[in-house]
N, C-alpha and C positions, 0 to 999 in steps of 0.2 A: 814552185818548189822552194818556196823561201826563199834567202836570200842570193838562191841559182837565177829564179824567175826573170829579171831584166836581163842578166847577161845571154841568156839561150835566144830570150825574145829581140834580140836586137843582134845576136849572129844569125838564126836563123828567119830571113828578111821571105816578105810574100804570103804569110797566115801559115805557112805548112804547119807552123805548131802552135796550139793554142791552148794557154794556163789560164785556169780557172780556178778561184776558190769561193768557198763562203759566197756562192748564190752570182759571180759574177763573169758568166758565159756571154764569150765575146760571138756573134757572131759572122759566119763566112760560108759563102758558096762552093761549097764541097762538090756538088755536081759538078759544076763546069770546068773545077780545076784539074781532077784528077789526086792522083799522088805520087809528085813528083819527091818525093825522099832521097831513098833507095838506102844504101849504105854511105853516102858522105855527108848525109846527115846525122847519120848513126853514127859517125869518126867524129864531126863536130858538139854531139851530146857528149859523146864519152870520153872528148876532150876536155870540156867545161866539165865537167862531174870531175877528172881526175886531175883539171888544173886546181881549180880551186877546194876541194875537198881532201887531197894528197892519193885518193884510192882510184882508179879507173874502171869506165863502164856503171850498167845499170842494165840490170836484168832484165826487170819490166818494160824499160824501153826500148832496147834492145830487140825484145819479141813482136812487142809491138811495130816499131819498123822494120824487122825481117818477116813479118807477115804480108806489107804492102803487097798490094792489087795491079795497080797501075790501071792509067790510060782512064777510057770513060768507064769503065765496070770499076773503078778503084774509085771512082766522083760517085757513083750511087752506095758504094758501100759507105763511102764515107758522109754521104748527106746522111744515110740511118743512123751510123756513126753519132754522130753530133743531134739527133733525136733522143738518144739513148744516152748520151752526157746532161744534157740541158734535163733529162727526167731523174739522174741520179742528184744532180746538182738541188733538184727541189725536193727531192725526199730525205734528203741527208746533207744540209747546206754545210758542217763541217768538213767533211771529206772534201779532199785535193781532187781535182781533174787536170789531167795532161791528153789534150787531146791529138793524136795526128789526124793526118785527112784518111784515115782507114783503122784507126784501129782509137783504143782508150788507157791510158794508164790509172787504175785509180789507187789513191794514197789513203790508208787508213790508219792513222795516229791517234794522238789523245785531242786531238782538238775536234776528232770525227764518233770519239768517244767509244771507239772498237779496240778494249784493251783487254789484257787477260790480268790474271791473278799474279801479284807478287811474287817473282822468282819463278813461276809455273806456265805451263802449255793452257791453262784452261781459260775462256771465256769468261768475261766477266756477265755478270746480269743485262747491265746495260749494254754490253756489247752484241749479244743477241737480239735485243729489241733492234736495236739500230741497222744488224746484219739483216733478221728479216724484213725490213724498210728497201732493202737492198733486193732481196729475193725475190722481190714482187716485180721489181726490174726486168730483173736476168730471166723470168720467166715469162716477163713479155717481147724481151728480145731472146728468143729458144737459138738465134742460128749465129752465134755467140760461141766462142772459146776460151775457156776463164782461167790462165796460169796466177797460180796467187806464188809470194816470195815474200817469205818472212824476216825481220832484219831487226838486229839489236843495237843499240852503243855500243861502246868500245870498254865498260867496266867489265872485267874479267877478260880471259883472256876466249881465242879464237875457238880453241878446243873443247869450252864451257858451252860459246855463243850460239857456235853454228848447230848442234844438235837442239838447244833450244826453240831458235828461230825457225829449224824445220819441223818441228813440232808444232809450234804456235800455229803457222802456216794447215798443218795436216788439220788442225781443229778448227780452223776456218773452213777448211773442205768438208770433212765431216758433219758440220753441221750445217752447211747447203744444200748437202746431199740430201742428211734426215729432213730438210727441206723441203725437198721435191725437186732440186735439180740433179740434173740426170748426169751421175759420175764421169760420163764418156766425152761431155765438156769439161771437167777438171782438171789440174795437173797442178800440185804443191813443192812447191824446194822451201831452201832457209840458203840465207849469204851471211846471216850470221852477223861481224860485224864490217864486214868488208864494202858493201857499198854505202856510207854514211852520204843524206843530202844536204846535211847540215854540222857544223863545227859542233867535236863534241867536250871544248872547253867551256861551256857552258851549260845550265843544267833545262834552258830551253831548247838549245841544240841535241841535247840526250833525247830529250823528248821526243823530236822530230824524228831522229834516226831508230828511236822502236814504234815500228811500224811492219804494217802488212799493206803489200801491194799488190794491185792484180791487172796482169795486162790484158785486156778484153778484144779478141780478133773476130774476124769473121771467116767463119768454118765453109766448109764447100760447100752446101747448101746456099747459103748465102750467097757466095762467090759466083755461082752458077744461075742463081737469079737474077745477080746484076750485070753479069755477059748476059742475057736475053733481054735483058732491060733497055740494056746501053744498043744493043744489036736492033733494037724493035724502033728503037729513035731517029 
């Protein structure tokens, strides 16, 4: 996550988290570990996000670790887990991955080239090419829950941003929907401009911070596959 990426990775010690970009998935044995998180990981994220960025917390990760599994059915979700990162990582080598040992954050900016239209909610061309690169994913992992969170910079003010950003967000779902993924995996908000991952006195840090995120969990289906999985071993 830019320039968050070493401090997370060197408070949080043992792989539990793992940053990826641009094609470079580290890998780790998710089976055997488990996911050992919980929430004082989730206090140590949203520490680092509100130490150094001034604003606290982060949506996406946030779901992401209140989604965890635990124990051995939390190592099998999370070895698919890290199947389904390392397959997005190669169909869309700009997009950010934030992986835990259960679940996925993915970050889509300009450098992942999923942007909309100046000032507006809409899609750009190239964003849709790229989204459905994306969709071929999510529809091979069906047992998947996909919260997306839409997020602006800080130019204009709060009241401007946040109905923006949850719009953007809604047009990212809409058009996975007309996709072929099945609405009852989705769920869209906007934060607007409140959770920035990167400084916005700069006009690469703007950049970073309008983005769409999406945290990727594992739905009951799933969940209950890998209790009989973990149970059969």
């Amino acid at each position: 996550m830019k320039n968050l990426n070493t401090k997370i990775i060197a408070l949080v010690i043992g792989g539990s988290f793992i940053m990826t970009s641009c094609g470079t998935m580290q890998n780790v044995n998710n089976t055997q570990k488990g996911a050992g998180i919980g929430a004082v990981a989730g206090g140590v994220i949203g520490g680092i996000l509100g130490n150094n960025i001034g604003k606290g917390g982060n949506t996406a990760l946030g779901a992401v670790i209140g989604a965890a599994v635990g124990g051995a059915a939390g190592g099998v979700v999370g070895n698919k887990m890290d199947k389904q990162a390392q397959k997005i990582e190669q169909v869309l080598p700009g997009a950010e991955v934030v992986r835990t040992e259960e679940g996925i954050n993915l970050i889509l900016d300009e450098s992942s080239k999923v942007t909309f239209e100046y000032n507006k909610a809409g899609l750009t061309a190239v964003a849709k090419t790229n989204l459905d690169k994306l969709v071929e994913v999510f529809k091979e992992y069906p047992d998947t829950d996909l919260l997306i969170i839409g997020h602006t910079d800080n130019v204009g003010s709060q009241g401007y941003n946040l109905p923006l950003s949850q719009q953007r967000a809604q047009s990212v779902k809409n058009y996975l929907v007309g996709k072929g993924i099945a609405s009852s995996r989705l769920q869209s908000t906007g934060r607007g401009l409140e959770e920035p991952i990167a400084e916005n006195t700069t006009a690469e840090g703007r950049a970073a911070n309008r983005r769409v995120e999406i945290a990727i969990t594992a739905n009951e289906k799933m969940i209950r596959d890998a209790e009989k999985e973990a149970a059969g071993k």
